[in-house]
C-alpha positions in Angstrom: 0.4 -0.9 12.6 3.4 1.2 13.2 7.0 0.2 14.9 8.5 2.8 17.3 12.1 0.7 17.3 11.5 -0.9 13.7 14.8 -2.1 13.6 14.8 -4.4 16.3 12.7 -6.9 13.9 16.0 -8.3 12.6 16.4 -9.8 15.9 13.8 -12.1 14.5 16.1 -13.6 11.7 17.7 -15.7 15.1 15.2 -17.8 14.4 16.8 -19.8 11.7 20.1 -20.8 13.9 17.6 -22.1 16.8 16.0 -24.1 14.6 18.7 -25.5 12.6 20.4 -26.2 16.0 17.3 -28.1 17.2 16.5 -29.8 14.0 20.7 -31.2 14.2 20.2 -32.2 17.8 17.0 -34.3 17.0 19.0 -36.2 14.9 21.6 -36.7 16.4 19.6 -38.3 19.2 19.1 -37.3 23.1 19.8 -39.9 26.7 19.8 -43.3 25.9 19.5 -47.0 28.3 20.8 -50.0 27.7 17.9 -52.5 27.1 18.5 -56.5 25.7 16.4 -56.5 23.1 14.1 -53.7 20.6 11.7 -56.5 19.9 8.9 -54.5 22.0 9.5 -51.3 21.4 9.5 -51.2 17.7 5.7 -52.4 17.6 4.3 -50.2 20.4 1.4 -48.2 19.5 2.3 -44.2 18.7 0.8 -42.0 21.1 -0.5 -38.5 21.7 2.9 -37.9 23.2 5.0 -39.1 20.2 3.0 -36.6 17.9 3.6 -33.7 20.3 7.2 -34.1 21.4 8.0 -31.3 18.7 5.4 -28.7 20.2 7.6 -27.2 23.1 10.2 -26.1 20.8 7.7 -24.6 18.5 5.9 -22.9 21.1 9.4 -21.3 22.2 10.3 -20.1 19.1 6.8 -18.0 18.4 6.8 -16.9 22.1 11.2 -15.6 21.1 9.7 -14.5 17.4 6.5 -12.5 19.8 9.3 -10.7 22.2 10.9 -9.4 19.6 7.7 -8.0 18.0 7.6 -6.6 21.5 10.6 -5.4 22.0 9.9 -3.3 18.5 6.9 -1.9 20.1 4.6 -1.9 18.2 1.8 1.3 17.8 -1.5 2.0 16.8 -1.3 5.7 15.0 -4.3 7.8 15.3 -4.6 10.5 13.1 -7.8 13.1 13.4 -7.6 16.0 10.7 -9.6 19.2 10.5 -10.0 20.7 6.9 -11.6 24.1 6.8 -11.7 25.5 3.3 -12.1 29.2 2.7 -14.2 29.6 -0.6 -14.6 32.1 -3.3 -17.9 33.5 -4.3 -17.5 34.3 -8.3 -20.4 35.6 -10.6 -20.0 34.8 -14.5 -21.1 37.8 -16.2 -21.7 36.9 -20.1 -22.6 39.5 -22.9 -25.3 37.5 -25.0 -25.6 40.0 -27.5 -26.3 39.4 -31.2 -22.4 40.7 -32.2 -21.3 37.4 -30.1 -22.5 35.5 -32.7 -19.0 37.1 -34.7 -17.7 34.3 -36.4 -14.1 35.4 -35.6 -14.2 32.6 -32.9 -14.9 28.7 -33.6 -18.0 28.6 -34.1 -18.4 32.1 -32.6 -18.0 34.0 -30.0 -20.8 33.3 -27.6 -20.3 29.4 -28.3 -16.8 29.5 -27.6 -17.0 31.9 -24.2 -19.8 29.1 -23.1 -17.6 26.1 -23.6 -14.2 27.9 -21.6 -16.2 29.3 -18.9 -18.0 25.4 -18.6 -14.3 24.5 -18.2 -13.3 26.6 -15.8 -16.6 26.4 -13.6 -15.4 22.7 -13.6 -11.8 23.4 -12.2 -13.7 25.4 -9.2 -14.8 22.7 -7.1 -15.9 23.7 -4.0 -16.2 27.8 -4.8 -19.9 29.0 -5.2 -20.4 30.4 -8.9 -23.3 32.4 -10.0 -24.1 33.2 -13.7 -25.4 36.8 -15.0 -26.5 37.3 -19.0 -26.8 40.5 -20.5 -27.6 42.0 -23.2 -29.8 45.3 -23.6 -30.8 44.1 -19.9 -29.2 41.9 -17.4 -30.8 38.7 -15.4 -29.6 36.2 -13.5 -29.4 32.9 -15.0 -28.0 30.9 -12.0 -27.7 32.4 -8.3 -24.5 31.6 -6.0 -24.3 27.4 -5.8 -21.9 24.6 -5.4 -24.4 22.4 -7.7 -21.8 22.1 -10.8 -23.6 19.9 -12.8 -26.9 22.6 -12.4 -24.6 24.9 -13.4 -23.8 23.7 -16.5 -26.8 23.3 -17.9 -27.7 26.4 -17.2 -25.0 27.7 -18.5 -25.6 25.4 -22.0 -29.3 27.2 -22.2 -27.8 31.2 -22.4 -27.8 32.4 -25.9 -28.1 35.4 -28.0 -31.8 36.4 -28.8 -33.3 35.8 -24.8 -33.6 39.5 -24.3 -33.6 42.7 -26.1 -30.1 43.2 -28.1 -27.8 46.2 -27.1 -24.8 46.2 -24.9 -25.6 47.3 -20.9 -22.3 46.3 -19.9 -23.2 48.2 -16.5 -26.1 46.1 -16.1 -24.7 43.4 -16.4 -22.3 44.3 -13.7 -24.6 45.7 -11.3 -26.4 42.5 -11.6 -23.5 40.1 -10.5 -22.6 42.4 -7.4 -26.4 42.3 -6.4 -25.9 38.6 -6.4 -22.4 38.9 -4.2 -23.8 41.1 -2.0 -25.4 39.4 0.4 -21.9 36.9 0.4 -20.1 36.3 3.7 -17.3 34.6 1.9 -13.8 36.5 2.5 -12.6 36.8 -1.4 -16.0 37.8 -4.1 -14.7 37.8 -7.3 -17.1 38.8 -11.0 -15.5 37.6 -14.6 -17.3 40.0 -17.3 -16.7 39.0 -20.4 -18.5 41.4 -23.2 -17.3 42.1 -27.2 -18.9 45.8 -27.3 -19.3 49.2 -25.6 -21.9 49.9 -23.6 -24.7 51.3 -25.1 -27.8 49.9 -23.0 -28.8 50.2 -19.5 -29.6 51.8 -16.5 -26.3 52.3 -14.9 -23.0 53.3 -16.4 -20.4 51.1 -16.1 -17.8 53.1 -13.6 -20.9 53.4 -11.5 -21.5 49.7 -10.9 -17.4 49.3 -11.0 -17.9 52.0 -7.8 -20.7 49.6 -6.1 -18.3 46.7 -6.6 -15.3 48.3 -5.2 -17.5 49.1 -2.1 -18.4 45.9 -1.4 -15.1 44.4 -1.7 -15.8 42.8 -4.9 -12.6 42.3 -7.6 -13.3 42.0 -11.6 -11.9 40.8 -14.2 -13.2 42.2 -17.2 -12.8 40.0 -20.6 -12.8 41.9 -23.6 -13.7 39.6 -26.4 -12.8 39.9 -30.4 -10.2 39.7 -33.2 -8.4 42.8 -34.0 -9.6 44.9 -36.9 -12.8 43.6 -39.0 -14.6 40.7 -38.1 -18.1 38.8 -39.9 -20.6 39.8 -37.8 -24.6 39.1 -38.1 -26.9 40.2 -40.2 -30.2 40.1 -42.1 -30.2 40.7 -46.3 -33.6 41.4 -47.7 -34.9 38.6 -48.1 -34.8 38.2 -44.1 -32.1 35.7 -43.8 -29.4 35.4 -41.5 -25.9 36.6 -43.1 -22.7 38.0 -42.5 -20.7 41.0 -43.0 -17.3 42.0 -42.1 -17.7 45.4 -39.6 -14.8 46.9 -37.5 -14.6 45.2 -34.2 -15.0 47.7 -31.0 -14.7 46.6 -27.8 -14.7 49.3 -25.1 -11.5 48.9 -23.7 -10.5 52.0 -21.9 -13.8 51.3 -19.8 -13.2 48.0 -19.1 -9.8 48.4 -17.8 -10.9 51.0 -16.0 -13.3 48.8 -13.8 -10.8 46.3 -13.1 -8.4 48.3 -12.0 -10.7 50.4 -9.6 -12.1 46.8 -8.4 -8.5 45.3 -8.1 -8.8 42.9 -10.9 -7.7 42.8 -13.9 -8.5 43.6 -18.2 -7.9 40.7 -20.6 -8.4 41.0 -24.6 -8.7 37.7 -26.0 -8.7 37.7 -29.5 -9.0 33.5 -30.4 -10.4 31.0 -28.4 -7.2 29.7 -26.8 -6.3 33.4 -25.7 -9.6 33.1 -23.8 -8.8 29.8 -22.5 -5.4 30.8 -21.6 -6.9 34.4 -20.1 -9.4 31.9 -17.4 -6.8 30.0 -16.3 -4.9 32.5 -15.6 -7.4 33.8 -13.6 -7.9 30.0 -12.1 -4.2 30.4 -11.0 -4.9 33.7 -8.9 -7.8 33.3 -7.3 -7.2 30.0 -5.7 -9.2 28.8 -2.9 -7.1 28.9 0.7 -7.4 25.1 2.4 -6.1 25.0 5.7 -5.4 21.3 7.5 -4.7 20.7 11.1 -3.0 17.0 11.7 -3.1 15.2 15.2 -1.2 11.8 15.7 -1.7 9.8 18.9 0.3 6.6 19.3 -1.2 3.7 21.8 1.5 1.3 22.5 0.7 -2.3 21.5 3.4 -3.9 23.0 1.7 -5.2 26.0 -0.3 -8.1 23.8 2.7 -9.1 22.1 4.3 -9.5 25.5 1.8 -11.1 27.0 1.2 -13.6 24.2 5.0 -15.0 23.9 4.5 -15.1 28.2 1.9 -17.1 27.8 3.3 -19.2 25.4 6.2 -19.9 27.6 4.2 -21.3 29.9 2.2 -23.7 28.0 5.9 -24.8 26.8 6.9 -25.2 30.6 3.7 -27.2 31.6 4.1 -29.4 28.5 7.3 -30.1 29.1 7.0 -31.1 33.0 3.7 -32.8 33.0 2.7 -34.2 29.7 6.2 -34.9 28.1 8.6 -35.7 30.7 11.8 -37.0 29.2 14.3 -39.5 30.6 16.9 -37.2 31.7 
């Protein structure tokens, strides 16, 4: 409940003075008669009366402590909110190569790029995020969905080995704008993140860049790996899994081409916390625009409160002139 006049409530502290004045003019007695003798008065009986004679007063000070309330006028606030949310549409588009299991990253590449994007696909609530893989090819692992907890499992199950090795870094693209295509949300945004230079695929890079540009699509292309040599994966003789230290090349003239024909921007992450740092940077620009319209109605109260102390009043007044008529 809400006071217009809050400060009118302090009236309520003249409480205390009526009551002490009553409880010093109780004893110090009202009319009194001259009678011969107490003898019969002192044994009568107690009655109803005798029990209530302290009721007017404490009916008249709720009904003064109720006008005050009154006079504060007291409201019921309604508040009705509308909350539209314009949401982003992102596509994850992952290289799942055989170099992402580089070991230049803890524990490599494509383990560490699955648990920051899991991060920041948790920070997104409310956006739609699809997830692309690619490798020599590109598929879809997850379409467009608000289902986070889907997501992430999906996104646990993409490794390297699924599909054919190579590095069709315009596939992958291409892909993710297929899958943003159809999307009526104001602001589509793709995150590719590869470690190589395209060497695979149907469709060169600047061409699906072109596409994306078209549909009003932004990316932010991640170019992932140390600087200079890095272990990278590879089979001895014997047909077990080593590794060997081989020049890192990432394909970065091509990759910040496409985000800056998209709008977006090119990121090098070079350690794991340069590729957490790099998505929430990216977390901090493309934020979600939440709009809130507020009304407040206010329906006066007062008339209860005014009504009750009334009321009060009179059951005081009857009381008082029918059932406990005083000597005057």
């Amino acid at each position: 409940m809400h006071f217009a006049s809050p400060h009118l409530l302090w009236l309520s502290v003249l409480v205390v003075p009526m009551i002490g004045y009553y409880v010093w003019r109780t004893l110090q007695g009202g009319a009194a008669i001259r009678i011969s003798s107490l003898d019969g008065a002192v044994g009568a009986p107690r009655t109803v009366r005798w029990y209530l004679r302290h009721l007017p007063f404490v009916l008249r000070a709720t009904a003064f402590l109720l006008l005050v309330v009154a006079l504060a006028r007291p409201q019921d606030v309604e508040r009705l909110s509308h909350t539209s949310t314009e949401g982003i549409d992102i596509m994850l588009s992952i290289d799942v190569s055989g170099s992402m299991l580089a070991r230049d990253f803890k524990p490599d590449r494509i383990t560490a790029a699955k648990e920051v994007a899991g991060s920041f696909i948790a920070d997104r609530y409310g956006d739609r995020i699809g997830l692309v893989a690619f490798a020599g090819e590109a598929f879809t692992q997850s379409p467009l969905t608000t289902d986070q907890g889907t997501l992430q499992t999906l996104l646990a199950r993409i490794r390297s080995g699924l599909i054919e090795d190579g590095t069709a870094i315009g596939n992958g693209l291409a892909t993710a704008v297929n899958r943003l295509r159809e999307s009526e949300a104001k602001s589509k945004v793709i995150i590719l993140l590869t470690d190589g230079v395209n060497n695979r695929g149907e469709i060169a890079p600047m061409t699906a860049a072109e596409i994306a540009k078209a549909q009003g699509i932004r990316v932010y292309t991640i170019g992932v790996g140390t600087e200079g040599m890095a272990p990278y994966p590879a089979v001895d003789l014997f047909g077990q899994m080593t590794f060997v230290q081989q020049k890192v090349e990432i394909d970065e003239k091509t990759l910040a081409a496409i985000a800056e024909l998209t709008g977006g921007r090119y990121f090098r992450a070079t350690d794991r916390e340069k590729l957490r740092a790099i998505y929430d940077e990216i977390n901090r620009m493309e934020k979600s625009k939440v709009e809130v319209s507020e009304h407040v109605a206010y329906h006066e109260l007062f008339t209860v409160w005014l009504l009750g102390a009334l009321l009060l009043l009179a059951v005081e007044f009857l009381l008082s002139t029918l059932v406990l008529k005083r000597i005057p």
